[in-house]
N, C-alpha and C positions, 0 to 999 in steps of 0.2 A: 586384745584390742590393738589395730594399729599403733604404732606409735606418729608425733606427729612429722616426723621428718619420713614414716612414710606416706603418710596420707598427702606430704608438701610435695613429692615425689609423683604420686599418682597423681594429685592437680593436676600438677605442670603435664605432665606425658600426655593427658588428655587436650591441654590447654592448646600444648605444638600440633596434636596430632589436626584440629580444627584450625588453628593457623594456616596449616600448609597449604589446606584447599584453599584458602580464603587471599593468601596471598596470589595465588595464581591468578585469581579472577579481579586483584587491588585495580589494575592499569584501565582496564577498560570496562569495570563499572564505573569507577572515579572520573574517568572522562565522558562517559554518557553524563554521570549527576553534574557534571561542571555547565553544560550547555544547557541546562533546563532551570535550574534549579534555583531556591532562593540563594542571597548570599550565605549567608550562616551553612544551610547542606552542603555549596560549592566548597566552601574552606572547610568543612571538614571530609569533604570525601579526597580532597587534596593532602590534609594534613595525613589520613591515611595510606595514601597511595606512598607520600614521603617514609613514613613509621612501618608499614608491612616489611619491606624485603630487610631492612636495618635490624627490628628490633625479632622479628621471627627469626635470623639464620643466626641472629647474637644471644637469644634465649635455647637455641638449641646445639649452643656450643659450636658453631659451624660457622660463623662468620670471616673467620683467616680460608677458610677453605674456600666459600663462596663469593665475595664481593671481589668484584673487578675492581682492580685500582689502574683508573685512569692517569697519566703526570705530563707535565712536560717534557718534549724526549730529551734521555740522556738523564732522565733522575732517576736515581735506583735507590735511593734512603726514603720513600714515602711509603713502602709497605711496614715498615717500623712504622709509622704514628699515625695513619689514614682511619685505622679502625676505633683506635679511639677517638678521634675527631668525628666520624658519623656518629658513637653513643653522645657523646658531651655535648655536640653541636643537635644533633634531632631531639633530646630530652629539653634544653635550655628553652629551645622555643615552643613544644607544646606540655611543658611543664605546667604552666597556667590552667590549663584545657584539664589536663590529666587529674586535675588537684578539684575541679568540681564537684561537689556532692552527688551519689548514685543516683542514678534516672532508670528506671524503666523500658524509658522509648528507645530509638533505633538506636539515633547519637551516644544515648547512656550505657547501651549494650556495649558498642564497640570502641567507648573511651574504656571502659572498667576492663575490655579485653585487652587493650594497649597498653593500660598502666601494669596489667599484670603481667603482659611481655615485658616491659620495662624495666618491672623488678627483678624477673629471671636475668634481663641481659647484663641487667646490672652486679647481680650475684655474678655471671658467667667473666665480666669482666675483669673481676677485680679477685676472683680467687685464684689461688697460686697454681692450686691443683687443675684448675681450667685450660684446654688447650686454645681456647679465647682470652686466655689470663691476658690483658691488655697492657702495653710498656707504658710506663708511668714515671720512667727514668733516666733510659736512655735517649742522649739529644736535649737539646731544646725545646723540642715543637711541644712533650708530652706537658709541660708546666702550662700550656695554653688550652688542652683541648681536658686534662683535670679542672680548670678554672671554669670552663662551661660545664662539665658535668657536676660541681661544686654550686653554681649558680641556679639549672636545672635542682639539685637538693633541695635549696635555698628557695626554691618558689613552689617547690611541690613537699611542704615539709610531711604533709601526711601520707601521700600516696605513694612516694617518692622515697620516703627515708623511713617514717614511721612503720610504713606497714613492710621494711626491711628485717626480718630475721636479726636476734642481736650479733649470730654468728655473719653476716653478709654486713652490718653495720660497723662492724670491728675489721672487716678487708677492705672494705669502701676509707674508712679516717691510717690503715695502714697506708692505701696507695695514695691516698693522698698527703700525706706525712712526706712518704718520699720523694716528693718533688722538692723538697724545702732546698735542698744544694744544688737545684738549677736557678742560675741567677739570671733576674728580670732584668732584658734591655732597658735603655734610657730613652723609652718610649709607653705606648701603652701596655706594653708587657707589665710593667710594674703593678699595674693591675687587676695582672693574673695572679699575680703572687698576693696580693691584696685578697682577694675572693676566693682562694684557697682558705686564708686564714683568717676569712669571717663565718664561714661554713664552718671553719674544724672550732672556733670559738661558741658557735651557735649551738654546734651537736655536742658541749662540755666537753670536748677534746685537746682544750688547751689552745696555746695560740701563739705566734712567734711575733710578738709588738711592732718589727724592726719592719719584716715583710709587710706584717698589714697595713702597717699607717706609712710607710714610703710612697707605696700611692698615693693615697691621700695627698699626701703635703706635694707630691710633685705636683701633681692635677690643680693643685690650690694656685700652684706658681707658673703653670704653663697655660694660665686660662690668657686668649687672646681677647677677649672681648667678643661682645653682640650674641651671647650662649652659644660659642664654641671653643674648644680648646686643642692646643696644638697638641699633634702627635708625639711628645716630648719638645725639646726647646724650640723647634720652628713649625708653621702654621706650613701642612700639605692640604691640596686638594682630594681629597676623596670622604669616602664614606666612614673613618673610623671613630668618627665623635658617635656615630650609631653602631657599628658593627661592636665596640666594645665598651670605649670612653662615658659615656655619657649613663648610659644603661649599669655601669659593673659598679660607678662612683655615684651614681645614689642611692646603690639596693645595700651598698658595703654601708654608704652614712645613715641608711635605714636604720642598721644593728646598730653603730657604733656613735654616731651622730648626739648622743646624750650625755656622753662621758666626759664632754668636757663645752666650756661658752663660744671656744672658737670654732670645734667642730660642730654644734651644735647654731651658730651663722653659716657656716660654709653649706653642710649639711638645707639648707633654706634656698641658700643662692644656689644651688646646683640643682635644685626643685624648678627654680625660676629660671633656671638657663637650660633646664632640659624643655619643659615647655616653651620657650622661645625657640629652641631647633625643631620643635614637631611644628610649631608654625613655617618655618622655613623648608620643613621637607613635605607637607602638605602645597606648598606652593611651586615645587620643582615637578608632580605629579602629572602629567599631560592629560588629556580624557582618554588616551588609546593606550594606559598607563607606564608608557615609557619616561624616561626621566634621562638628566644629563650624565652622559656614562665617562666620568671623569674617576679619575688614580687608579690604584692599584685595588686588587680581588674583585674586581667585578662581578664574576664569574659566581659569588655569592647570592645574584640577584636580588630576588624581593627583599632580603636578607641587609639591602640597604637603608632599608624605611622602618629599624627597629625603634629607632626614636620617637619616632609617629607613631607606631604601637606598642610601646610603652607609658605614653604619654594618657594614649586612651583604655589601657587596659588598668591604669591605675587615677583614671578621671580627672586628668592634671591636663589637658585642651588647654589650648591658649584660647583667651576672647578671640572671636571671630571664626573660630576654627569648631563647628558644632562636631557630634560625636556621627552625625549622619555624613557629613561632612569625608571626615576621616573614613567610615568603613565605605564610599564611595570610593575615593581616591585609592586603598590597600585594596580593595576588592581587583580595581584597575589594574595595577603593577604586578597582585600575585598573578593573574591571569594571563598578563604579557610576557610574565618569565617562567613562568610552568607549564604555560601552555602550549607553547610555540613546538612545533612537529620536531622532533630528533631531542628533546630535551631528558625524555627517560630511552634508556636501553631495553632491549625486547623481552628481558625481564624486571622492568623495571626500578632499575638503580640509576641513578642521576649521573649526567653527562657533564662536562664543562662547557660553559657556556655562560650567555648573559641571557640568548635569545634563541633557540633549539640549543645547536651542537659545533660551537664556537672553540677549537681547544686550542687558537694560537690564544687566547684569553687567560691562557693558565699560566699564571707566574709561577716560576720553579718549586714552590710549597703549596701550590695547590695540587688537589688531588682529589678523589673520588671523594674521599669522606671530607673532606674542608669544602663541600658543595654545601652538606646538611645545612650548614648556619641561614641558608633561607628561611630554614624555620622560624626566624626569629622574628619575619612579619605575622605570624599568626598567634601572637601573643593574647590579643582579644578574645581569641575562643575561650580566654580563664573568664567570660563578661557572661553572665546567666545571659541563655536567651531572651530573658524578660528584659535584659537593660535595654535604654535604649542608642546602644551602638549599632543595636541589632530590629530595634520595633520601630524606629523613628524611620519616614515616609524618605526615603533617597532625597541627596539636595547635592547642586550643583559644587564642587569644588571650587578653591579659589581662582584658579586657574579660566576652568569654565566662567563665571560670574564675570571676573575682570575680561576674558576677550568675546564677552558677547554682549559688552555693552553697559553693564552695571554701572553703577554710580557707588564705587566702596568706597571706603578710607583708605586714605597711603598706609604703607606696610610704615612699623616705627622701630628704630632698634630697641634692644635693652638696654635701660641706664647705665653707663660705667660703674653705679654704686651696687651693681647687682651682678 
């Protein structure tokens, strides 16, 4: 009788061998479904078109060989950390998606085919003997792009980690062990190092006090008011209260948020000030789903609005702000920055840009794989089709309503006490 690590061996070689064709043909099926189709098939033939070329040449050990790395010219340290930034950042965002229970239908087929590249890429990453074996130590960057694939864990506990081999589960809590001696800037770094060491607490791996809760208490002390908080000690213009801030400090006060009265306040108000930003990034939405292209990574696009999609992917909507609402507005924005001509390469790996193929866009660390974290508007696809983010009849954004005439209420901040 087989044994099962050969029968786990024969899966997989069948599993690549169908991937291969099927990636070929991601780009321009994916763009036919975009132009016709409801919202729910639109985001996912997108969220596939993103996951094919990534999670197929990283499940079949080949992704150092294959993926172009795009950079700013004149940067030559981004092939060290780019591949791990497309696993950490492409799982993070359709981890939710992936974590659904098995379906039958179309969608159900080719999430269960995703999640099962996933967990090969994931194996392929993080084991030594891999020639995808991923850096997880050298430099800075790798402590950012383990915290999103630690976060991705963290939201796909079953698909994602459970149905990991104990031997791939034991190389996954090694490599991220070793990030512990890269030290988190005095900024939202700190809460990379936080989200490492609530994933390695959560999978009984132990847990370093010092890294986790320094987030925490910094984020506690650097909150400006009206639900946002600065990037460390001073308040910048851009998108990182969503890109990391806001999203990593309340899934972290999710786990730990009990352990004590003041975490366990804190943990509350950061509930109430992440809903207070999904109403303020629902309101920056235009109807031709561009937004104000203010700070730095832009180049992340839709990748801006996780706030607003984590807000409805976990039914936490501000008043005013319906769930139809929202998938009106993210439906917008994925489409304005995924769709726009020159934004995928001719085989489809993702370009820099905001809007096609923009690369004076690219600040010196971005790079092919630090594009992925767009996925992290499609957070909602974790929402059963039946919810209704997805069944409720389209309604105008706020946007919409307020300039054509509505009679709303003034926007309000959030109380100082909150």
């Amino acid at each position: 009788m087989p044994s099962r690590r050969t029968f786990l061996k024969t899966s997989a070689a069948g599993l690549l061998a169908g991937a291969a064709g099927h990636v070929a043909q991601a780009a321009s099926t994916a763009l036919s479904v975009t132009t016709t189709a409801d919202p729910r098939s639109l985001w996912c033939a997108l969220a596939i078109r993103l996951a094919d070329p990534v999670l197929t040449a990283l499940a079949a050990r080949r992704l150092k060989a294959t993926m172009p790395v795009e950079s700013a010219p004149g940067i030559k340290d981004r092939p060290d950390v780019t591949h791990l930034e497309a696993l950490g950042r492409l799982l993070a965002g359709l981890a939710p998606w992936l974590e659904l229970p098995a379906a039958s239908s179309p969608e159900g087929v080719e999430r269960a085919r995703l999640a099962a590249l996933a967990r090969l890429a994931i194996d392929a990453a993080t084991d030594p003997a891999s020639p995808d074996f991923l850096n997880f130590t050298k430099g800075g960057q790798p402590l950012v792009d383990a915290a999103f694939l630690a976060q991705a864990l963290l939201r796909a506990p079953v698909a994602l980690w459970q149905a990991l081999e104990s031997r791939v589960q034991a190389n996954v809590i090694a490599a991220l062990v070793s990030t512990r001696p890269i030290p988190a800037g005095e900024n939202n770094w700190k809460l990379f190092a936080t989200t490492v060491e609530v994933f390695l607490h959560r999978a009984g791996a132990g847990r370093d006090d010092a890294r986790l809760f320094e987030g925490i208490e910094k984020h506690a002390a650097w909150y400006v008011g009206d639900g946002t908080y600065g990037d460390g000690p001073e308040f910048h213009w851009d998108y990182y209260n969503a890109f990391v801030i806001q999203p990593m400090l309340v899934e972290a006060l999710d786990v730990v948020g009990e352990e004590n009265p003041s975490l366990k306040t804190f943990r509350d108000k950061s509930r109430q000030r992440l809903a207070r930003y999904a109403a303020v990034q629902e309101r920056m939405i235009a109807p031709d789903g561009s937004f104000p292209v203010l700070g730095r990574s832009i180049a992340y696009r839709c990748g801006a609005f996780q706030g607003l999609a984590l807000a409805a992917l976990r039914g936490t909507l501000p008043p005013g702000v319906s769930a139809a609402q929202a998938r009106v507005a993210l439906t917008a924005v994925i489409r304005r920055t995924l769709e726009a001509p020159g934004t995928f390469d001719e085989k489809g790996w993702l370009r820099i840009g905001l809007s096609g193929h923009q690369p004076a866009l690219g600040e010196r660390y971005i790079s092919t794989g630090s594009l992925y974290l767009c996925s992290f508007a499609f957070l909602p696809l974790g929402l059963p089709e039946t919810d209704s983010f997805w069944t409720a009849p389209a309604e105008k954004t706020t946007w919409e309503k307020s300039w054509s005439g509505e009679n709303l209420p003034a926007d309000k901040a959030l109380p100082k006490a909150h």
